[in-house]
C-alpha positions as CSV (number, residue, x, y, z in Angstrom):
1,X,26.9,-13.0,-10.9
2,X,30.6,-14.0,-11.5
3,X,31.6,-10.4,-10.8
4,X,30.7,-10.3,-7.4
5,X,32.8,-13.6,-6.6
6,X,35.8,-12.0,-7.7
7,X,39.0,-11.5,-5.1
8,X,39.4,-8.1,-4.2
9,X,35.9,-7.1,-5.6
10,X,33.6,-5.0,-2.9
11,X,30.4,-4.7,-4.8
12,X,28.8,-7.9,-3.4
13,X,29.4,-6.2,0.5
14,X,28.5,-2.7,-0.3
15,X,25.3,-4.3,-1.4
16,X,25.0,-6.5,1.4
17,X,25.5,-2.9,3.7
18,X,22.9,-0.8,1.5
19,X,20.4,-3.5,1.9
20,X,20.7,-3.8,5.8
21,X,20.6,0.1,5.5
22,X,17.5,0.3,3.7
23,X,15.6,-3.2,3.2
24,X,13.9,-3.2,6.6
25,X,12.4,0.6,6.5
26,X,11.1,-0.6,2.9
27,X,9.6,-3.4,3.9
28,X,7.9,-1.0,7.2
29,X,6.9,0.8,5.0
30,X,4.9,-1.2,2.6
31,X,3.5,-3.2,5.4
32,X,2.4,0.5,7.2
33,X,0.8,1.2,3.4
34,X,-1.5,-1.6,3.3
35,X,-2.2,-1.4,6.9
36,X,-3.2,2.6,6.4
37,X,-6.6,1.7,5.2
38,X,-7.5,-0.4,8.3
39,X,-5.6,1.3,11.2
40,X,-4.2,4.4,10.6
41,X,-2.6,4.2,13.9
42,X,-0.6,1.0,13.9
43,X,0.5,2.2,10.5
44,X,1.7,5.4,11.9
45,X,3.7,3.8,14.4
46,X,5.3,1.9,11.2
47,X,5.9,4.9,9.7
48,X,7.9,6.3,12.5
49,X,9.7,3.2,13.3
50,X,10.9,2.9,9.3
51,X,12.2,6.7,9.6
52,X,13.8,6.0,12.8
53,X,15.3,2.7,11.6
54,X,16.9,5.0,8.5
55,X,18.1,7.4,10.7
56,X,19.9,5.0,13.1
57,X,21.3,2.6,9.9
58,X,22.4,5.8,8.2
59,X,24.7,7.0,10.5
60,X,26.3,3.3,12.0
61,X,26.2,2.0,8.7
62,X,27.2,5.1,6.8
63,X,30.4,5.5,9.7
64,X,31.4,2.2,8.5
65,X,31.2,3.0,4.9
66,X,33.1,6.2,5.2
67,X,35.4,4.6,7.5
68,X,35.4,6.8,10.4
């Protein structure tokens, strides 16, 4: 853990981005997966809102990371 305190070290916030890019369309996800089996509608809106969600954080959060 000592490596991501470390001055001039950018690990810790490129994990930080990757997470806000992906954590949230995970966790849609696996909340639309167990809620396939009882309403396959509410989970398809999940579905759709998770791809949507990784499209949008892809290209903001991908801008920043490229540094357009």
């Amino acid at each position: 853990m000592n490596f991501l305190l470390e001055i001039g070290n950018l690990d810790g916030l490129v994990l930080l981005i990757l997470a806000i890019m992906f954590g949230p369309a995970i966790l849609l996800t696996i909340i639309g997966l167990a809620v396939l089996k009882k309403n396959k509608k509410a989970a398809k809106v999940l579905f759709i809102i998770a791809a949507v969600y990784v499209t949008i954080s892809l290209g903001i959060c991908g801008a920043l990371i490229a540094g357009v």
